[in-house]
TORKOL-741918 format. One record per atom (N, C-alpha, C, CB): atom name; residue in one letter; x, y, z. Coordinates in steps of 0.05 Angstrom, whole numbers, plus 5000, padded with zeros to 4 digits. Glycine has a CB too. Layout:
BEGIN
   site   code     px     py     pz
     CA      a      X      Y      Z
...
***
This chain:
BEGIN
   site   code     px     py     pz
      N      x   6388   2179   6148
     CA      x   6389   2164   6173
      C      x   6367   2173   6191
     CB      x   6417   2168   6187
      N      x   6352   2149   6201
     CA      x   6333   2159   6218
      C      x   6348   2149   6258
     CB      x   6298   2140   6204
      N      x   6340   2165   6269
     CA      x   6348   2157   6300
      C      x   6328   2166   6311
     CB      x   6374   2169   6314
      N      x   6309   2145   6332
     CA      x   6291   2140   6351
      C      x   6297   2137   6380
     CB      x   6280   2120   6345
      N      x   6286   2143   6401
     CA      x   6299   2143   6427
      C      x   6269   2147   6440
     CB      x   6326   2167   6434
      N      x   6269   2131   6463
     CA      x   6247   2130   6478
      C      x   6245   2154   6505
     CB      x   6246   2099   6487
      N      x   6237   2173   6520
     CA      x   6245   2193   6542
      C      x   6238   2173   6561
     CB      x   6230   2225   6545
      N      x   6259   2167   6583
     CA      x   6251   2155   6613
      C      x   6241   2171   6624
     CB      x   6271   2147   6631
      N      x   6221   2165   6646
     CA      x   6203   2175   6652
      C      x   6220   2184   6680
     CB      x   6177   2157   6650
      N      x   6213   2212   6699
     CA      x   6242   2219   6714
      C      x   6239   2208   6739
     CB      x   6251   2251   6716
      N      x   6222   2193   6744
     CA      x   6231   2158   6768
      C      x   6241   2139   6755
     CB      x   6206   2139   6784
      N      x   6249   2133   6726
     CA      x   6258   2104   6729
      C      x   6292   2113   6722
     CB      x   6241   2079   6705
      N      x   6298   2088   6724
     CA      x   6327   2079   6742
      C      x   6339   2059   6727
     CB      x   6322   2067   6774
      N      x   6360   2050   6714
     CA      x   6368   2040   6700
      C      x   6390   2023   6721
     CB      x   6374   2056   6679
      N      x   6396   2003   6737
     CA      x   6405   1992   6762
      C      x   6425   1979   6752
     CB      x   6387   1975   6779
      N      x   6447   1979   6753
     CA      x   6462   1955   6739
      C      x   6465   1936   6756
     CB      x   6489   1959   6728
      N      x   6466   1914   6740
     CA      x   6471   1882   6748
      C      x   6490   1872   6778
     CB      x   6489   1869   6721
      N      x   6506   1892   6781
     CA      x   6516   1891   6801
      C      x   6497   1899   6825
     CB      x   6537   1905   6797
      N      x   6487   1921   6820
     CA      x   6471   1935   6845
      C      x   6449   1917   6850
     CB      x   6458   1966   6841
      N      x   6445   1914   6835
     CA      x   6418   1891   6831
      C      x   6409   1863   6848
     CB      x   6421   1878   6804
      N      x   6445   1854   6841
     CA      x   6449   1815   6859
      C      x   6465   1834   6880
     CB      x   6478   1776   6838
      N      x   6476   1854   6892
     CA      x   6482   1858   6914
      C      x   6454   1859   6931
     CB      x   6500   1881   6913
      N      x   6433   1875   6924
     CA      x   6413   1874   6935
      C      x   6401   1846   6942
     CB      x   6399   1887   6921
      N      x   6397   1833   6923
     CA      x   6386   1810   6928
      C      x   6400   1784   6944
     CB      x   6380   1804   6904
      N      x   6426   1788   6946
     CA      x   6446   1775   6967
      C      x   6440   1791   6993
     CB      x   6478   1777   6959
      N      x   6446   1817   7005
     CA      x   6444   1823   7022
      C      x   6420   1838   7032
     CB      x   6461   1830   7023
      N      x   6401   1833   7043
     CA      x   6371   1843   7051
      C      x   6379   1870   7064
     CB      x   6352   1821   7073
      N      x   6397   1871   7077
     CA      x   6398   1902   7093
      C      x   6408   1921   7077
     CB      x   6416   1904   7119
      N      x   6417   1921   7055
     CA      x   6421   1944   7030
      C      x   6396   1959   7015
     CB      x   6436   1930   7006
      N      x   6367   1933   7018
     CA      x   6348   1933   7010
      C      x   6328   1967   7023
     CB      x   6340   1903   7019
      N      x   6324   1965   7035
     CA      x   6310   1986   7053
      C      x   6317   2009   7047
     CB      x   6313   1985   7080
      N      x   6346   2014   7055
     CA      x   6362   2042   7049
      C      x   6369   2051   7020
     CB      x   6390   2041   7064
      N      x   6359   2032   7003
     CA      x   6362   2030   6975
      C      x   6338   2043   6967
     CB      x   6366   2002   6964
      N      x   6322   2022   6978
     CA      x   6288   2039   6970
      C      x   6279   2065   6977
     CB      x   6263   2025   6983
      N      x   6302   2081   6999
     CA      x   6285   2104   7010
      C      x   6308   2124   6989
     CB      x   6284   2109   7052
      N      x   6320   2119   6981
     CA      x   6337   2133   6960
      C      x   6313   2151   6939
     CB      x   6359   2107   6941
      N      x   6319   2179   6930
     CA      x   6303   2186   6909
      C      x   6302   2172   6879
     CB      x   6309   2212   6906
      N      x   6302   2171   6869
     CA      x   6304   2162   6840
      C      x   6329   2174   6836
     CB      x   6281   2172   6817
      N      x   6341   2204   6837
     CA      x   6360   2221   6825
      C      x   6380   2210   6842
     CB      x   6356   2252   6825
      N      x   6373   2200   6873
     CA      x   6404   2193   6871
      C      x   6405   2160   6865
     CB      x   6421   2202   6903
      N      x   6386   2157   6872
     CA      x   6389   2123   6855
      C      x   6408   2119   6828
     CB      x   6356   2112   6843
      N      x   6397   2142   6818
     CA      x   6412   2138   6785
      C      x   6438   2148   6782
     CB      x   6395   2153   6761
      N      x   6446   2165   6799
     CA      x   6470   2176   6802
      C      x   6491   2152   6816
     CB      x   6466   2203   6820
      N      x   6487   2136   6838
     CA      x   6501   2124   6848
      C      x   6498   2097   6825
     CB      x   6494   2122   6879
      N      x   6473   2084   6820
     CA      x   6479   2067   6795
      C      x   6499   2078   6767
     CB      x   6451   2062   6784
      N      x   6504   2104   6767
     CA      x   6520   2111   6742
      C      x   6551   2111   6757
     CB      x   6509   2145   6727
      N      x   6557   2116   6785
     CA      x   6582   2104   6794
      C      x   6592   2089   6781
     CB      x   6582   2094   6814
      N      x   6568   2072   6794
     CA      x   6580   2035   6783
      C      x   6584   2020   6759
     CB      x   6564   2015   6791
      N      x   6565   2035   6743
     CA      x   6571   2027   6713
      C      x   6592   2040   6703
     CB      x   6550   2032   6696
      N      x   6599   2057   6706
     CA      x   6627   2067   6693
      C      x   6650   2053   6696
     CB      x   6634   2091   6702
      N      x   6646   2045   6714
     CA      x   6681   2025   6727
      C      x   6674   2002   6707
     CB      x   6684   2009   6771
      N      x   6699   2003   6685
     CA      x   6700   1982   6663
      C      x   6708   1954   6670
     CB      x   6719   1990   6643
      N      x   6715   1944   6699
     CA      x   6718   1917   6698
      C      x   6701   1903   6716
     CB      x   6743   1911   6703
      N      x   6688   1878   6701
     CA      x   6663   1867   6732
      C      x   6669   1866   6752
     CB      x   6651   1841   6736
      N      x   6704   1865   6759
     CA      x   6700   1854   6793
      C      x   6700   1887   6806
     CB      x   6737   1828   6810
      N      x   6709   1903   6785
     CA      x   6715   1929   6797
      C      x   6685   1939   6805
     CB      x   6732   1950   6775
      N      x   6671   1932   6773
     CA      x   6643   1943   6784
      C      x   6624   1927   6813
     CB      x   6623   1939   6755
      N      x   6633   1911   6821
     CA      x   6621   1889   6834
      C      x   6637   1900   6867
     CB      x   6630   1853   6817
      N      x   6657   1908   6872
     CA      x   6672   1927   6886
      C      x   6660   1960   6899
     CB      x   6694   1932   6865
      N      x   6645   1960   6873
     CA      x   6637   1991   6877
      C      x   6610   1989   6884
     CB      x   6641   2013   6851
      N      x   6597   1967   6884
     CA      x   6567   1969   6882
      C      x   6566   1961   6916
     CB      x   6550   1946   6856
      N      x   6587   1943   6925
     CA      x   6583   1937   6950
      C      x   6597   1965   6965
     CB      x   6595   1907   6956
      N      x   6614   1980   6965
     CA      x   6620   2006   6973
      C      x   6596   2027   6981
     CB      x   6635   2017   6951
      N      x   6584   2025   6949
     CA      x   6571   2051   6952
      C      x   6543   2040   6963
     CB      x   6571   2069   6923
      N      x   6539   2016   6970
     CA      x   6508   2011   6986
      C      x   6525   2005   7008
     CB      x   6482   1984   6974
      N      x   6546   1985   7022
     CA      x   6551   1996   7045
      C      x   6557   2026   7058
     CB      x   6568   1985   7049
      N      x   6559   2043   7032
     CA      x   6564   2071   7045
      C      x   6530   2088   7041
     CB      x   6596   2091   7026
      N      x   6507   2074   7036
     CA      x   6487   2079   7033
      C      x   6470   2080   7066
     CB      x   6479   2060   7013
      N      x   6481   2045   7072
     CA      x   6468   2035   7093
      C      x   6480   2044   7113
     CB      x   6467   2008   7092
      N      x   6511   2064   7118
     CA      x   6522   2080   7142
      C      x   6514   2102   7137
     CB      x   6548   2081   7147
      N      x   6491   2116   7112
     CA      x   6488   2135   7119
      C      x   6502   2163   7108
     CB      x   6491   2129   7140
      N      x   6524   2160   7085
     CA      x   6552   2166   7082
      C      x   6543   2165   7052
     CB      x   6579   2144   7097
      N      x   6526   2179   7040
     CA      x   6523   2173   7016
      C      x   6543   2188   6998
     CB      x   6497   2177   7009
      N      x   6559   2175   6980
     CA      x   6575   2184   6970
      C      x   6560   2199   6942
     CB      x   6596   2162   6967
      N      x   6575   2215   6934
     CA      x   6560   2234   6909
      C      x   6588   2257   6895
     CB      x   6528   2259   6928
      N      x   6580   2271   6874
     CA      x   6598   2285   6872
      C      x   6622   2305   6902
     CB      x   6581   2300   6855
      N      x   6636   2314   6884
     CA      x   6648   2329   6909
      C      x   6634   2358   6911
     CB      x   6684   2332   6905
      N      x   6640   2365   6934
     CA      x   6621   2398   6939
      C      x   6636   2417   6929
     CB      x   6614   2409   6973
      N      x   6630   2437   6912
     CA      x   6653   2464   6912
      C      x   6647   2482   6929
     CB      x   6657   2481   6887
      N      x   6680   2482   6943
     CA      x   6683   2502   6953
      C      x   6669   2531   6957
     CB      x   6698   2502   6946
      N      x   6652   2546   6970
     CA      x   6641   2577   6965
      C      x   6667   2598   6978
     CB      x   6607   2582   6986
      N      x   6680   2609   6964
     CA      x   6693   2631   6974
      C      x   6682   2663   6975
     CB      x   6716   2630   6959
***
């Protein structure tokens, strides 16, 4: 068995379809989207792809860019330092 795989280069961004037509429906997601790094670009696009149902994913994509555009970027949780 042979297996091939191409390395992404560490700006690109794999966007899912959801994040994508949310952008393109709403222009003010646009801006605060673009000033995002790549790392968290791809982190908040991997949110959204995980959620297994379209409306769910379509739910989360408008969440997490309205919680982009307040500023409120959602991301893992922090641990605790004791």
């Amino acid at each position: 068995m042979r297996v091939e795989f191409d390395i992404a280069g560490e700006d690109d961004v794999v966007v899912p379809p959801e994040i994508r037509e949310a952008l393109r429906q709403e222009p003010a997601y646009r801006k605060p989207w673009a000033a995002l790094s790549a790392g968290k670009q791809r982190g908040l696009s991997h949110m959204v792809a995980k959620v297994k149902s379209d409306e769910g994913r379509a739910l989360k994509a408008i969440e997490v860019l309205t919680a982009v555009v307040e500023g409120n970027i959602p991301g893992p949780p922090r641990r605790r330092r004791d």
